[in-house]
C-alpha positions, 0 to 999 in steps of 0.5 A: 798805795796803789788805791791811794793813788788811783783816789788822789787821779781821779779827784785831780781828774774831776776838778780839772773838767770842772774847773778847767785847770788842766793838768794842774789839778790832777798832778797835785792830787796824783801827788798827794795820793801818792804821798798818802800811799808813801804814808801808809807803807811807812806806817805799816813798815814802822808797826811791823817792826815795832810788832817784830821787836817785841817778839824778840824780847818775848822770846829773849824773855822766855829763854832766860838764862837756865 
């Protein structure tokens, strides 16, 4: 998250000095760096979960009823 947010600082940052836009280009990317950052934790909560669920019927599965 934190990279993703660094990346979308400086790219805003550039384009604002070569441009001259100053600060809108640099709020923008920040927001979407942050955004993206958002994105992948999302991503990695939602796999985490998926991966955790099937261990649950795996075990379910191996305990059977005796």
């Amino acid at each position: 998250m934190v990279a993703s947010s660094f990346i979308g600082l400086f790219i805003g940052y550039y384009l604002d000095k070569w441009l001259g836009t100053s600060p809108w280009m640099t709020l923008i990317w920040l927001g979407f760096g942050i955004a993206s950052g958002f994105r992948n934790i999302f991503i990695l909560t939602r796999r985490a979960m998926r991966e955790l669920e099937q261990e649950e019927e795996q075990d379910q599965k191996d305990d059977g009823p005796d």
